[in-house]
MIVOTI-810630 format. One record per residue: residue in three letters; x, z, y of N, C-alpha, C, O in turn; residue number from 1. Coordinates in pm, whole numbers. Atoms other than C-alpha are relative to their C-alpha. Layout:
MIVOTI-810630
ATOM code   n_px   n_pz   n_py  ca_px  ca_pz  ca_py   c_px   c_pz   c_py   o_px   o_pz   o_py pos
ATOM  ALA      X      Z      Y      X      Z      Y      X      Z      Y      X      Z      Y NUM
...
end
This chain:
MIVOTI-810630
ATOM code   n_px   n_pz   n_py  ca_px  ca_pz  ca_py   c_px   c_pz   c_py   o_px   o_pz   o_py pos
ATOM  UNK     84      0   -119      0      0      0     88      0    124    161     90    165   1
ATOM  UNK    -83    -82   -138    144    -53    321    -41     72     99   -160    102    103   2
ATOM  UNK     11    -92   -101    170    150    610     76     20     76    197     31     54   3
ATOM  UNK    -97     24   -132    267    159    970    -43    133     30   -164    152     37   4
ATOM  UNK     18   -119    -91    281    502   1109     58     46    119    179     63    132   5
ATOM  UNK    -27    -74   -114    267    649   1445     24    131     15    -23    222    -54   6
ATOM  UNK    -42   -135    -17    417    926   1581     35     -5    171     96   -104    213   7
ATOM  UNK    -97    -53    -72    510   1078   1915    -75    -32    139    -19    -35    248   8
ATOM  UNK     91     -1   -118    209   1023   2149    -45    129     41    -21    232    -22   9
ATOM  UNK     31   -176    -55     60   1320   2365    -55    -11    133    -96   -120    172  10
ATOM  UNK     35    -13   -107    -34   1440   2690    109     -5    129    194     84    119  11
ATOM  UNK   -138      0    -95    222   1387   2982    -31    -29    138   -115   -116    161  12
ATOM  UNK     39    -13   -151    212   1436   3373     64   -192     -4    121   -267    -84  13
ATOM  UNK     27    149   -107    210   1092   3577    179     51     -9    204    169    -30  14
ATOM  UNK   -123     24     -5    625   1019   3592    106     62   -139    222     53   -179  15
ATOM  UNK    -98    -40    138    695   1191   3278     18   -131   -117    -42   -237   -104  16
ATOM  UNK    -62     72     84    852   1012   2981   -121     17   -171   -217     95   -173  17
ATOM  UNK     35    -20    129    725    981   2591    132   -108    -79    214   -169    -10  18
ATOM  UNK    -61     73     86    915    795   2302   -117     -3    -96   -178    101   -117  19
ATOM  UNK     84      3     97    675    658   2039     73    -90   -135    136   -196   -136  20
ATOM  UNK    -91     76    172    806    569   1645   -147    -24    -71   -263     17    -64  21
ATOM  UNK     83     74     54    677    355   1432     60    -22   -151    146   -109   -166  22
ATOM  UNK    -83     18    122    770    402   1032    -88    -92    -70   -204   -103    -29  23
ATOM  UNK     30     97     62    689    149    805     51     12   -123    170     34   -145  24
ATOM  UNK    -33    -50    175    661    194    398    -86    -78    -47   -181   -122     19  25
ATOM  UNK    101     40    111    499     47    111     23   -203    -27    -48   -285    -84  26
ATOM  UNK     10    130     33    622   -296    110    187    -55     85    253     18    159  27
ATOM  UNK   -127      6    -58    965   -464    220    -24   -104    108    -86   -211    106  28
ATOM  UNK     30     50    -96   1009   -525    557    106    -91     72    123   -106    193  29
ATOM  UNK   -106     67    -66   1286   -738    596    -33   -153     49    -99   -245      0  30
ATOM  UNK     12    103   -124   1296   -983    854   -115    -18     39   -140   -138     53  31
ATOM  UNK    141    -42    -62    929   -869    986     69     51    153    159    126    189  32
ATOM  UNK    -61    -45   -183    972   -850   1376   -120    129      9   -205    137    -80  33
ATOM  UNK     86   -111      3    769   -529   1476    -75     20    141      5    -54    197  34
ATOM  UNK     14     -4   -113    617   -478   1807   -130    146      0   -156    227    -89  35
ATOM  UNK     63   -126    -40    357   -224   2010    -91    -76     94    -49   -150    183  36
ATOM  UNK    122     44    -81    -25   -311   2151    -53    141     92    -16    255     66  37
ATOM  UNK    108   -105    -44   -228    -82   2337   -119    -10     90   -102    -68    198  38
ATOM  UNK     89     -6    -54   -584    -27   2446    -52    134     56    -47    255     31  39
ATOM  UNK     41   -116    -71   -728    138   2662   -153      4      2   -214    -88    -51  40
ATOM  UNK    106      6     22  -1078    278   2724    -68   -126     38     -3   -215     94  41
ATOM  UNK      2    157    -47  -1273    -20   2782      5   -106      7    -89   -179     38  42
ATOM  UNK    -98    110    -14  -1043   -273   2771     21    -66   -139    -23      5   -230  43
ATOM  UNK    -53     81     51   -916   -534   2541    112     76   -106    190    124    -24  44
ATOM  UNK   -113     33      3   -649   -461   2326     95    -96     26     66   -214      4  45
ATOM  UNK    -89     79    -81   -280   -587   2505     96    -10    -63    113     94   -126  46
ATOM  UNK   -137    -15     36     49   -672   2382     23    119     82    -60    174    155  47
ATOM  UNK    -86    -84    -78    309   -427   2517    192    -43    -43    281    -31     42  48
ATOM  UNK   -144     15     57    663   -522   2309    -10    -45    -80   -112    -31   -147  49
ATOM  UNK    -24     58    172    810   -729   2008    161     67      6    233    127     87  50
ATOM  UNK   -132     11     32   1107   -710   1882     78    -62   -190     53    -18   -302  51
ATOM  UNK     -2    102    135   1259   -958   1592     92    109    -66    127    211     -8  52
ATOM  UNK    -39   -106    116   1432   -782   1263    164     42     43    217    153     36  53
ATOM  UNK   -129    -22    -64   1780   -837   1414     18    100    126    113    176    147  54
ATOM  UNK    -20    -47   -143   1697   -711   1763     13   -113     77    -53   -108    181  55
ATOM  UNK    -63    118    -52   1837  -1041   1876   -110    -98    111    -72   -177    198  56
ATOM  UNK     92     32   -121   1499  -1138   2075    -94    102      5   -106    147   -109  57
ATOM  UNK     50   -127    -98   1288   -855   2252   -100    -76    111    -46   -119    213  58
ATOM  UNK    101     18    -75    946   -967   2419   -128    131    101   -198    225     66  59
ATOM  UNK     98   -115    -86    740   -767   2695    -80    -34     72    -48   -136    133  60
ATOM  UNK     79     -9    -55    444   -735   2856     22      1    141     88    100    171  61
ATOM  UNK    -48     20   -144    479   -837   3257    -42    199     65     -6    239    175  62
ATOM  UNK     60    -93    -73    320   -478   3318     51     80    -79     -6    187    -97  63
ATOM  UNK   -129   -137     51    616   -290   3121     87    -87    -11    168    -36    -88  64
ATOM  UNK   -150     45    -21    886   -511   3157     85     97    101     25    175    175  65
ATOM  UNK    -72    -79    -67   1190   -343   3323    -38    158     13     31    225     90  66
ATOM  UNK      6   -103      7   1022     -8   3245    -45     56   -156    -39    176   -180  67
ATOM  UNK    -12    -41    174    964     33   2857    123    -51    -63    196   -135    -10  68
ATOM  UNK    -97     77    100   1202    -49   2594      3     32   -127     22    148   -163  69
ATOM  UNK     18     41     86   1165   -177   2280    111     16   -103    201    -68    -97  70
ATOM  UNK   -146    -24    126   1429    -51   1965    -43      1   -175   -153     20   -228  71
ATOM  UNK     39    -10    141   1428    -57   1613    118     83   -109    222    107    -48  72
ATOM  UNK    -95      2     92   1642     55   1314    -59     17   -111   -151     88   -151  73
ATOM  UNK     34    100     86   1645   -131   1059     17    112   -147    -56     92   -244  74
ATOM  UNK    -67    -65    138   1814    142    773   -140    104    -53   -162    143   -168  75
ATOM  UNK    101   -103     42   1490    377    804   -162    -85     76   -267    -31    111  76
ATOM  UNK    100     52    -12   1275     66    895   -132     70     92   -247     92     52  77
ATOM  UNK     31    -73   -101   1168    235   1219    -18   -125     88     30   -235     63  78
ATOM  UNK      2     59   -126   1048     92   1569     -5    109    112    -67    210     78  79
ATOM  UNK     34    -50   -113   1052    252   1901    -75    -54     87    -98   -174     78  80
ATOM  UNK     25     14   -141    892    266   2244     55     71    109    -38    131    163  81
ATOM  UNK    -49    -69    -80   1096    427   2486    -84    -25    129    -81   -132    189  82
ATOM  UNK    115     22   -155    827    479   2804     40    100     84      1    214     59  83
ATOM  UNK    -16   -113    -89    981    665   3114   -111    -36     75   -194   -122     49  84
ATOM  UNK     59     63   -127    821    659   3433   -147     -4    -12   -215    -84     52  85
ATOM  UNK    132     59     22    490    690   3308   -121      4     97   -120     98    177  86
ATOM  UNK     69    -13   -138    190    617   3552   -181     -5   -117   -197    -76   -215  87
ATOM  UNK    176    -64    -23   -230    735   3493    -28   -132    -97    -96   -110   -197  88
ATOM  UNK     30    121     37   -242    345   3381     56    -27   -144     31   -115   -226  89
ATOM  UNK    -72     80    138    -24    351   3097   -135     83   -105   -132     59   -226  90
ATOM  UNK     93   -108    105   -323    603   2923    -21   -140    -99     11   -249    -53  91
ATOM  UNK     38     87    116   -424    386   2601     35     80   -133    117    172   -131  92
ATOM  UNK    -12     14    133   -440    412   2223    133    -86     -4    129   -183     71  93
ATOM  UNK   -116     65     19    -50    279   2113    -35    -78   -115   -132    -14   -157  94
ATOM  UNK    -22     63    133    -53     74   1814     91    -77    -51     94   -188      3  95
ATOM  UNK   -125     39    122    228    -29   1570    -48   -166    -68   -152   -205   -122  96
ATOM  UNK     69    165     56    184   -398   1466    157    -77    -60    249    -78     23  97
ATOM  UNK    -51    119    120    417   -649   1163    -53   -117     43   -161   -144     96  98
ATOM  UNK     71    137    -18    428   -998   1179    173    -33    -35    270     25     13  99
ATOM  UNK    -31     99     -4    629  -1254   1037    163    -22    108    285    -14     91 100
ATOM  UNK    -98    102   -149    813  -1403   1383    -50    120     98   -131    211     78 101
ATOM  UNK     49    -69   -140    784  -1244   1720   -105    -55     61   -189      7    126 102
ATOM  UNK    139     73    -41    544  -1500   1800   -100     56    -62   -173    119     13 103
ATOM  UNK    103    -47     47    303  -1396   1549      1    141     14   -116    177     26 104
ATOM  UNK     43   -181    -30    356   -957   1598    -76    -42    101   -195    -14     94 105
ATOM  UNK     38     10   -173    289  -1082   1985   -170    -69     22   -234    -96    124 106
ATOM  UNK    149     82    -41    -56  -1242   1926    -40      5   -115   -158     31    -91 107
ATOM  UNK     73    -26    121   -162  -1216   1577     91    105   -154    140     73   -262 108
ATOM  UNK    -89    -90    115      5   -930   1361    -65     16   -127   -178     44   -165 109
ATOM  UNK     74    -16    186    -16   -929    992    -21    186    -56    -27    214   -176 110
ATOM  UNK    -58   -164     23     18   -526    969    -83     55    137    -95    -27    228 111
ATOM  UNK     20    -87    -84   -134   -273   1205     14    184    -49     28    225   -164 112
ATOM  UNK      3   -161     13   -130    139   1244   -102     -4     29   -180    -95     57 113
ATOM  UNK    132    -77    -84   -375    367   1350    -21     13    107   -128     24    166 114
ATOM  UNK     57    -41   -140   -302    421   1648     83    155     77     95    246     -4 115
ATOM  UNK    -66   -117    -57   -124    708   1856    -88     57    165    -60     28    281 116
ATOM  UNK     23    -44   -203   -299    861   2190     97     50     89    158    155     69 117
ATOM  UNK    -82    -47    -92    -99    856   2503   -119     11    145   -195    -71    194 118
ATOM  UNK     75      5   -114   -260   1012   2795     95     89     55    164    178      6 119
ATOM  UNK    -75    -37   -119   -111   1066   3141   -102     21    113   -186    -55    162 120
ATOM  UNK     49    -48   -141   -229   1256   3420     64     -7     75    187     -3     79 121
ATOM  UNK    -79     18   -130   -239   1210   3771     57    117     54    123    113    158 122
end
């Protein structure tokens, strides 16, 4: 069975930081790029990050570029989200998403999580 699990969402003042992981079991994940969606109330689910099995290409969302960042390691088949800076807007459900290519995590992922809550107050 596979499984993408979240970890490391929470409650956090407006400029504070989180890190969110993303483990992955039950099936082999080599050369699966991994990335991170999130919705918010409301809303759509959005991209937010890819990142291919190497590292070697790294895609972002225009509305976390230059302020998230996207990591992986590969030995405990892990992903990150490194989110400083956080602002009232980033609030959403996180989600963990597989795929193939970076193209496909980034718009149609073969794999999803559950889900992590990040909420930020103003």
């Amino acid at each position: 069975q596979v499984q993408l699990v979240e970890s490391g969402g929470g409650l956090v003042q407006a400029g504070g930081s989180l890190r969110l992981s993303c483990a992955a079991s039950g099936r082999t994940f080599s050369s699966y790029a991994m990335g991170w969606f999130r919705q918010a109330p409301g809303k759509e689910r959005e991209f937010v990050a890819a990142i291919t099995w190497s590292g070697g290409a790294i895609a972002y969302a225009d509305s976390v570029k230059g302020r998230f960042t996207i990591s992986r390691d590969n030995a405990k088949i892990t992903v990150f989200l490194q989110m400083p800076s956080l602002k009232p807007e980033d609030t959403a459900v996180y989600y963990c998403a597989a795929g193939r290519t970076i193209v496909e995590v980034s718009k149609h992922p073969e794999y999803w999580g559950q889900g992590t809550q990040v909420t930020v107050s103003s």
